[in-house]
C-alpha positions as CSV (number, residue, x, y, z in Angstrom):
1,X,-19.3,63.9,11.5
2,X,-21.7,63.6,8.6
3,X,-24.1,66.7,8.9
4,X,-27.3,65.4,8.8
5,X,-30.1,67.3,6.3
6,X,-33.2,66.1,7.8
7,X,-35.7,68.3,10.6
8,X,-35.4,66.8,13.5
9,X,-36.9,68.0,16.8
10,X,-34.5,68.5,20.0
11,X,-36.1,69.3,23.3
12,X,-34.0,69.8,26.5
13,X,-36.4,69.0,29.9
14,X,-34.9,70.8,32.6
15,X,-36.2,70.9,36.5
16,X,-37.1,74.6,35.9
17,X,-37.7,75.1,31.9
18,X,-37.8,72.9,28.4
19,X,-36.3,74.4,25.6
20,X,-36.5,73.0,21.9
21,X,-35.5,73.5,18.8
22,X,-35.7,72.6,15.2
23,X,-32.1,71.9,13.8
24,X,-31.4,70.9,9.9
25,X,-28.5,71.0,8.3
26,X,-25.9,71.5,11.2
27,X,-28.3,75.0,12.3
28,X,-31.0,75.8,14.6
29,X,-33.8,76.2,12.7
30,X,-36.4,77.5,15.2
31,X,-36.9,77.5,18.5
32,X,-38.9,77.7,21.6
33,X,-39.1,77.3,25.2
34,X,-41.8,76.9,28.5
35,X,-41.6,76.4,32.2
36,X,-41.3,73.6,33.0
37,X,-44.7,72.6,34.7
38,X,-44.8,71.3,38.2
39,X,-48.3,70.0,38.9
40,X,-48.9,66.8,37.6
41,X,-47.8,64.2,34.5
42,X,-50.7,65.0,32.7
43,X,-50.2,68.8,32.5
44,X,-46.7,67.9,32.0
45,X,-47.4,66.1,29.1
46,X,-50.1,68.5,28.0
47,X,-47.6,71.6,27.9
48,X,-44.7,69.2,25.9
49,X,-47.1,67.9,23.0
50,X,-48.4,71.9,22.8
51,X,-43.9,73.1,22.6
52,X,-43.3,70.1,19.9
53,X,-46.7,70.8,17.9
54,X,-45.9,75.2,18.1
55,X,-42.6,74.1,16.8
56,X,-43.9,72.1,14.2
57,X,-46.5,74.1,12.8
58,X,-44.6,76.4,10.6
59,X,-42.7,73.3,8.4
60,X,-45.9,72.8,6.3
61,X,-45.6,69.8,4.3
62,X,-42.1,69.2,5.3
63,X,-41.7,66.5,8.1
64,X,-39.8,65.8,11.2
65,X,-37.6,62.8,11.2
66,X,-37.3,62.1,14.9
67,X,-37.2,63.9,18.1
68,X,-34.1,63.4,20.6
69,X,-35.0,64.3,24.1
70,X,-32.9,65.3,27.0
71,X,-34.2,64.2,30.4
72,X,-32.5,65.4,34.1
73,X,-32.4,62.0,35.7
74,X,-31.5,58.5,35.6
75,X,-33.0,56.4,32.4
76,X,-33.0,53.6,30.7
77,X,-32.1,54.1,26.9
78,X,-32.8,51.4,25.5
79,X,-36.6,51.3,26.4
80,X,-37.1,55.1,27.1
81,X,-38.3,54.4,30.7
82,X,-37.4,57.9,33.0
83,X,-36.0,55.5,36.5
84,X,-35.6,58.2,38.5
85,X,-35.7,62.2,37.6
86,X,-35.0,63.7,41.0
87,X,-36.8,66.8,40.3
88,X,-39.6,66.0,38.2
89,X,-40.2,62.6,40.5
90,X,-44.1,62.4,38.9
91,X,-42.1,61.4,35.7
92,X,-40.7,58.3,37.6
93,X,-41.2,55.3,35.4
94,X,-43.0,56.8,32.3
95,X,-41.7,55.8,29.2
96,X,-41.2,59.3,27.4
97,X,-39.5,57.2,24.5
98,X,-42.7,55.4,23.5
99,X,-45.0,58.5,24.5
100,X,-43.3,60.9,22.2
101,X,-43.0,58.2,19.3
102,X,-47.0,57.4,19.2
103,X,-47.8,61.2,19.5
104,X,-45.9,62.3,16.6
105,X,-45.3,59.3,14.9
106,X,-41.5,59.3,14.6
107,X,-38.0,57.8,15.7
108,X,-37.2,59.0,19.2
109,X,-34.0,58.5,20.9
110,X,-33.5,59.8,24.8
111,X,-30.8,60.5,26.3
112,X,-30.2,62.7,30.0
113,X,-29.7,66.2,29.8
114,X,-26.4,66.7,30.7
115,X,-25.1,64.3,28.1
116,X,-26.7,66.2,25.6
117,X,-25.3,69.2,26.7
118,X,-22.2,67.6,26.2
119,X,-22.5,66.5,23.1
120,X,-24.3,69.9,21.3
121,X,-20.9,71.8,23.0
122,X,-18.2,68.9,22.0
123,X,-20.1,68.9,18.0
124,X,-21.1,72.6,17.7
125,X,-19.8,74.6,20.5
126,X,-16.8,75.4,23.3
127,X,-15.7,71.5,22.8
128,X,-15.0,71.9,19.2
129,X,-12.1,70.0,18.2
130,X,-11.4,68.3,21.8
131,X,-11.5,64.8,22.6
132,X,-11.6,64.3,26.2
133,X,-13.8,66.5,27.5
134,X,-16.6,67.0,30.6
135,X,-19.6,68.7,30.8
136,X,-21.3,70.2,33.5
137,X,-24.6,71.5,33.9
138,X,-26.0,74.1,37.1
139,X,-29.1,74.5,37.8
140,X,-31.7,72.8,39.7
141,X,-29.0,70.3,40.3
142,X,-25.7,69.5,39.2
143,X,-25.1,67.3,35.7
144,X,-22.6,65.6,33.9
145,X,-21.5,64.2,30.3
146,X,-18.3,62.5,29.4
147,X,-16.4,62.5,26.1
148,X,-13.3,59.9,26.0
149,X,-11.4,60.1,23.1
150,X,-13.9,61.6,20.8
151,X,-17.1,59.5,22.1
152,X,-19.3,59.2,24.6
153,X,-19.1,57.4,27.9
154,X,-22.4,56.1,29.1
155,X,-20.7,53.1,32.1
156,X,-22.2,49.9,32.1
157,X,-25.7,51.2,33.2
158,X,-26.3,54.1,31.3
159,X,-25.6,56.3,34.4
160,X,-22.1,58.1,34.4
161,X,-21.9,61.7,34.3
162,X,-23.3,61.6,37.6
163,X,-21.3,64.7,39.3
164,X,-23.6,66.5,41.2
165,X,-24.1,63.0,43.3
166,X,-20.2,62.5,43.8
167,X,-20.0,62.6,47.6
168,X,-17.5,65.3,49.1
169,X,-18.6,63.9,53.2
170,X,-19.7,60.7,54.8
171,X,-23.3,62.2,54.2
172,X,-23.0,65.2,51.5
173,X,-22.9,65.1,47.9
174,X,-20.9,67.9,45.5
175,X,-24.1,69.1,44.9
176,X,-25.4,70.1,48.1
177,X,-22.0,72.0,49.1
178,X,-21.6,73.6,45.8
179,X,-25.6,74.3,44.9
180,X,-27.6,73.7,48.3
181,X,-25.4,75.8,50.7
182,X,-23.7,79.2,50.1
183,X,-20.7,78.9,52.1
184,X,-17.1,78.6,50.6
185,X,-18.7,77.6,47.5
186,X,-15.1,78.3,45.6
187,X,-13.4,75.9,48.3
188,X,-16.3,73.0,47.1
189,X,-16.1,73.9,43.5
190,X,-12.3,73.4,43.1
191,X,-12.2,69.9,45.2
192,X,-14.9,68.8,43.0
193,X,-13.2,70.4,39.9
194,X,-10.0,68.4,41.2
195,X,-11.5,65.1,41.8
196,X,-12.8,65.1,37.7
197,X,-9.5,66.0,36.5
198,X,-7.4,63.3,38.7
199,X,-9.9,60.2,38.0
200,X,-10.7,61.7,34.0
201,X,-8.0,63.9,32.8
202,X,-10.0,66.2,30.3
203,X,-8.6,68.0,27.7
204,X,-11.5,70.8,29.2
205,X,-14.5,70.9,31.5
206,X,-17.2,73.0,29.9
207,X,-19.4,74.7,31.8
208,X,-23.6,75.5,31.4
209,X,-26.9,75.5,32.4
210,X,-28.9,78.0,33.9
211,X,-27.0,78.9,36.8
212,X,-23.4,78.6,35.4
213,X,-23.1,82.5,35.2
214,X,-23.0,82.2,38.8
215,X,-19.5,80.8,38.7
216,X,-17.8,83.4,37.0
217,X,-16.6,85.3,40.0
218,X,-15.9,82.5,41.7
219,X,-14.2,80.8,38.8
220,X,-10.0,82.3,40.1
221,X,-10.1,81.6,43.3
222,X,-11.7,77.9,42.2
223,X,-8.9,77.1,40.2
224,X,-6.1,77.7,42.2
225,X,-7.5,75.2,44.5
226,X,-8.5,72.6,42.1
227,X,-4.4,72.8,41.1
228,X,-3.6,72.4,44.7
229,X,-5.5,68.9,45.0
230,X,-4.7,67.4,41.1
231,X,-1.7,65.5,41.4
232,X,-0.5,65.4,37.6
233,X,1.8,68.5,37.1
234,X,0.8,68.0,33.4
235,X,-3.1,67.7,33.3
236,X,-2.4,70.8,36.1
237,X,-1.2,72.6,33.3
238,X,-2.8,71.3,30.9
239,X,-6.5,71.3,31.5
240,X,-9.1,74.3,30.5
241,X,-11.9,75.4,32.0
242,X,-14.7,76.8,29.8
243,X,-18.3,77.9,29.6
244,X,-20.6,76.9,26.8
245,X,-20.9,78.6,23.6
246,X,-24.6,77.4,22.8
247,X,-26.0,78.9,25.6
248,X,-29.9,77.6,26.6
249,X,-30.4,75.5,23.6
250,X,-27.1,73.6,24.2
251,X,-28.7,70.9,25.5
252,X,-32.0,70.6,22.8
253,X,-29.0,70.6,20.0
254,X,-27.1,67.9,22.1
255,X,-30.4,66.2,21.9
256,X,-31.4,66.5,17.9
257,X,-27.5,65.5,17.7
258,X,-28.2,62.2,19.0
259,X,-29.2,61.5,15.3
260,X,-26.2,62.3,14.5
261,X,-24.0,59.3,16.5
């Protein structure tokens, strides 16, 4: 990975908070972070430009080289349209992409938030040195990012990662039994932890997001039954389960590291 000695701006837009950073030379280099804002697009909007332009301010003559944004949802990366962000639904259809490029006049590149999570841990943080790896993010929702040998998988649409939405009944998802409902949460979290390691077979799953902290006590009796359901004895024994080292700007690094790939 050639480090890459430029400003660029990350920002990480979360269902309940946007964090962004500044990184140069492989570092954060400032950083700062909002509520996310609920009302409307507009105020949306308003509160971003204000985040990117307080971040800016201090560089004086120096200047940004692009922005990489993180967006929960569904998108289309190639022309930076949002298709469907489940809990910011007023951002349905906007092209952040081409918003963020005329406002400050740089290269943008967009990717969702859990991928960039993924890919500020695998570069900078817990994943370190992996190659097959999955992230996944709790908070509003669930998210996910994949890493097969050493680079990312987006699927044929741009949509993998999609965890939180892998069903665990007829008519419930992995994120309604282990997010939505409070009842054997450890039971939910280790079929679901089991169903990533049989179809992937990670080197680790790397936990984060805002509500990841909530696992921790939950984390033992998780585990032994995700090894009861994963049918390799080897990737039983094999796989790791780890929480981020980033913490809340994980994801804004994953971001700014997209000008990295």
């Amino acid at each position: 990975m050639a480090i890459n000695k430029k400003y660029i701006v990350g920002i990480d837009i979360g269902g309940s908070k946007i964090n962004a950073v500044i990184f140069y030379d492989g570092k954060v280099f400032k950083k700062a972070k909002i509520q996310t804002p609920q009302k409307n697009r507009d105020y949306f909007l308003e509160a971003l430009e204000a985040l990117v332009i307080k971040l800016i301010r201090d560089l004086g003559d120096k200047k940004i080289s692009g922005i990489g944004c993180g967006v929960a949802g569904v998108l289309d990366l190639k022309s930076g349209i949002i298709l469907n962000a489940p809990n910011l639904q007023f951002l349905n259809n906007f092209n952040i992409k081409n918003w963020l490029s005329k406002k400050f006049n740089c290269d943008v590149k967009i990717d969702n938030d859990a991928r960039c999570f993924t890919r500020g841990e695998f570069l900078f943080g817990a994943g370190k040195g992996y190659k097959n790896i999955v992230g996944i993010t709790l908070g509003t929702g669930i998210g996910g990012g994949i890493i097969i040998n050493g680079k990312m998988f987006y699927g044929a649409s741009s949509a993998a990662g999609e965890l939180g939405h892998m069903m665990m009944s007829f008519d419930k998802d992995w994120e309604f039994f282990a997010i939505k409902q409070t009842k054997n949460l450890e039971k939910y979290l280790g079929i679901g932890l089991a169903n990533i390691v049989n179809i992937l077979d990670p080197e680790i799953i790397i936990f984060g997001g805002g509500a990841a902290h909530m696992l921790k006590s939950l984390l033992a009796e998780a585990k032994k039954i995700m090894n009861k359901f994963i049918i390799s004895p080897k990737s039983k024994k094999n796989v790791k389960i780890l929480f981020g080292k980033l913490g809340e700007n994980a994801g804004a690094i994953g971001a700014a590291a997209l000008f990295y790939e």
